[in-house]
C-alpha positions as semicolon CSV with decimal commas, in nm:
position;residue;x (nm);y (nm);z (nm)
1;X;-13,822;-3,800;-8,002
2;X;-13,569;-3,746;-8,297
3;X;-13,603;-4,069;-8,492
4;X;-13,304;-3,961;-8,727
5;X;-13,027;-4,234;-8,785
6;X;-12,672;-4,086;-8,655
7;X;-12,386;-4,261;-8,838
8;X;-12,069;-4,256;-8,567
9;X;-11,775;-4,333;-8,840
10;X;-11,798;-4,240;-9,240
11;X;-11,588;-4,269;-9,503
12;X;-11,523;-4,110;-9,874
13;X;-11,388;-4,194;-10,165
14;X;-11,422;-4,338;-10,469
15;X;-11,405;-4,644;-10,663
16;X;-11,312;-4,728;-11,042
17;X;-11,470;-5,007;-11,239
18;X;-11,300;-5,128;-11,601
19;X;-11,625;-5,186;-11,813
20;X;-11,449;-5,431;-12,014
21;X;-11,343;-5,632;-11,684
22;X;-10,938;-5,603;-11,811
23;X;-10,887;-5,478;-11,513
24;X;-10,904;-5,478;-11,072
25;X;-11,186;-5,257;-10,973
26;X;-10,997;-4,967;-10,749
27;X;-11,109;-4,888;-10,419
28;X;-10,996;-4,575;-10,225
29;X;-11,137;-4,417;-9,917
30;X;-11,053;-4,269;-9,627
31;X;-11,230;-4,285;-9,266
32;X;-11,368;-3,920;-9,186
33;X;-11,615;-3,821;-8,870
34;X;-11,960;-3,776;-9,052
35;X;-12,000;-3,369;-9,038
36;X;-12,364;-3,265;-8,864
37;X;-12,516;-2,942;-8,981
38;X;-12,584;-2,714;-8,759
39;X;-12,925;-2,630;-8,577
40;X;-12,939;-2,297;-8,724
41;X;-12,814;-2,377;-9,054
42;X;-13,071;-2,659;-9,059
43;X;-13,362;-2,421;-8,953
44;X;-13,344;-2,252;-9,242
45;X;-13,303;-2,532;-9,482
46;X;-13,596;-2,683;-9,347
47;X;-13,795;-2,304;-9,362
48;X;-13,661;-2,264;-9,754
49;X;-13,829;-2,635;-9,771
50;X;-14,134;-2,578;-9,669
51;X;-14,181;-2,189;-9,828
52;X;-14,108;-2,396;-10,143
53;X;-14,430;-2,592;-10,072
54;X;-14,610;-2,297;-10,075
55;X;-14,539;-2,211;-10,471
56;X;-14,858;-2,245;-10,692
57;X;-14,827;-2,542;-10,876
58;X;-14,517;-2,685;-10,681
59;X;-14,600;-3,072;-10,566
60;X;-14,568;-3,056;-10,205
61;X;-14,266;-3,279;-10,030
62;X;-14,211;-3,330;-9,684
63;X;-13,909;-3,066;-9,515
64;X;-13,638;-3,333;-9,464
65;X;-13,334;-3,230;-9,367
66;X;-13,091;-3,469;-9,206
67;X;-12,898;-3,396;-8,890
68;X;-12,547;-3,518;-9,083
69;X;-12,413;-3,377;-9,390
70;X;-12,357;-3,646;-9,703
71;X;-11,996;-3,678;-9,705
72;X;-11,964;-3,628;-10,028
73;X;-12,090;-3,319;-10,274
74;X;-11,845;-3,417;-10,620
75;X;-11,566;-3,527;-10,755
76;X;-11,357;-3,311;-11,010
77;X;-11,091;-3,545;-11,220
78;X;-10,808;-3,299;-11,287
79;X;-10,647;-3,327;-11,650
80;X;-10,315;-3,510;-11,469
81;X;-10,547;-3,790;-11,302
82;X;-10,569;-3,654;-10,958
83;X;-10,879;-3,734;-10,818
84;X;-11,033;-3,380;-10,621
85;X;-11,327;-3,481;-10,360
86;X;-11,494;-3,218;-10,237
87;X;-11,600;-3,352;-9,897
88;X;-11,867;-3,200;-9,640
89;X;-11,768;-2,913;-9,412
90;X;-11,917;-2,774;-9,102
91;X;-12,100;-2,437;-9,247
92;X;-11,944;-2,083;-9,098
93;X;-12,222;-1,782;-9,036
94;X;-12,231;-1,568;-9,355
95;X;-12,369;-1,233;-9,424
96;X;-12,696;-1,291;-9,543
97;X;-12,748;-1,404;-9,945
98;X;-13,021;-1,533;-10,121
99;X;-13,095;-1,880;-10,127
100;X;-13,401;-1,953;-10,340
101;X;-13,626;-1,699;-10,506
102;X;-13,975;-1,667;-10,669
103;X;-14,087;-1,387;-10,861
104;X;-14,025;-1,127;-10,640
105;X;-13,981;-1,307;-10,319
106;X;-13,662;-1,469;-10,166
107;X;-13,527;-1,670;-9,883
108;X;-13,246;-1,578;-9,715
109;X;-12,964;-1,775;-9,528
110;X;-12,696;-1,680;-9,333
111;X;-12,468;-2,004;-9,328
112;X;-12,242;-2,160;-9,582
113;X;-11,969;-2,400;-9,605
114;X;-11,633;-2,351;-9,692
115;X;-11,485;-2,554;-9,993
116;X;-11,314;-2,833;-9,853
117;X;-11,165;-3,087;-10,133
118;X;-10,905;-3,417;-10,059
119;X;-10,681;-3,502;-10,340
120;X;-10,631;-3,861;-10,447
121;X;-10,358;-3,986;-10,703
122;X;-10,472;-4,179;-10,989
123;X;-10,353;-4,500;-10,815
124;X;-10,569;-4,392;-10,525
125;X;-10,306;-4,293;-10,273
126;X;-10,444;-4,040;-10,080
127;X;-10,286;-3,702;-10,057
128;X;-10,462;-3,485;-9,790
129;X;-10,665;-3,223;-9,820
130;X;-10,719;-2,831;-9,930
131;X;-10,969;-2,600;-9,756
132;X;-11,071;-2,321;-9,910
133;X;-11,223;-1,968;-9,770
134;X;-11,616;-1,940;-9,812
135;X;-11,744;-1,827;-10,124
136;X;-11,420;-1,924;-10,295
137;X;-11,452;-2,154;-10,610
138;X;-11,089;-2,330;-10,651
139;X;-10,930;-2,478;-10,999
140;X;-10,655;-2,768;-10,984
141;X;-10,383;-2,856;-11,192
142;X;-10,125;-3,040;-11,096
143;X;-9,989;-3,058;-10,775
144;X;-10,197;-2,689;-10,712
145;X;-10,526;-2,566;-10,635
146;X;-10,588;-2,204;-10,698
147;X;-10,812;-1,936;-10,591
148;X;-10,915;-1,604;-10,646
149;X;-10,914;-1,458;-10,238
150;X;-10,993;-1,116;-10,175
151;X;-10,778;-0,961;-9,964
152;X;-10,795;-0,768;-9,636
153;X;-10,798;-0,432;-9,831
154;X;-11,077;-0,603;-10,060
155;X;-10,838;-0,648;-10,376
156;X;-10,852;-1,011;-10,534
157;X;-10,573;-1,174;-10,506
158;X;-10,470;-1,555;-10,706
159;X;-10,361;-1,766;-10,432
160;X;-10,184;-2,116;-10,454
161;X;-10,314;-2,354;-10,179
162;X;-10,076;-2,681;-10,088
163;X;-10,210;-2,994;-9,972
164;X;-10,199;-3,123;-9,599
165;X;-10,201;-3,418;-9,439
């Protein structure tokens, strides 16, 4: 019997405390399902777990791995105030790419999860979101988020992404 709590409703956001107490705290979030991984993604997070527990001189943990995703990997504050979230996504299969290594060993997975980031303004009015291809690392400014893509005939393209509702 799988013990594991399910959550049925999440949400994400963020919230923004004046030290000095001049000011409101702000409070912005926005409902979201929670995002579960998947079995085979999980598999091998658990089996890179517990080959970690098998390095000399390693203290040995327990291979946890929760059926649902935190919601939340990090925020990136973008040099206009927009608030980026990059928020959990279900993974995609992958070609295979190292995941952890020691010496000359290595663990393999074949999942990943495409960059998925919600904009906030400064006020906390949320904007929507971006998502990004696998493997693709995005920059903001401004109303834009840009990527490097490669293309169909495998030459990088810069591509400006919008957000969506």
């Amino acid at each position: 019997m799988d013990a594991s709590f399910i959550c049925v409703q999440t949400y994400f956001g963020f919230l923004i405390v004046d030290p000095a107490g001049r000011a409101q705290p702000l409070l912005a979030q926005v409902a979201a399902p929670p995002i579960r991984y998947l079995d085979e993604e999980r598999d091998e997070l658990i089996a890179i777990s517990e080959w970690q527990n098998t390095w000399p001189g390693m203290p040995r943990r327990t291979a946890t791995v929760p059926r649902q995703k935190l919601p939340v990997r990090y925020p990136i504050l973008e040099p206009s105030g927009r608030i980026w979230i990059n928020r959990a996504a279900t993974a995609q299969k992958v070609s295979p790419r190292v995941a952890a290594r020691a010496g000359p060993d290595s663990m393999m997975v074949t999942y990943a999860q495409p960059a998925v980031f919600a904009a906030f303004e400064p006020d906390g009015t949320f904007l929507g979101e971006v998502r990004f291809p696998v493997g693709v690392i995005p920059a903001f400014t401004g109303n834009a988020a840009w990527a490097v893509v490669e293309g169909d005939d495998a030459i990088p393209r810069l591509v400006k992404y919008r957000i969506h509702d």
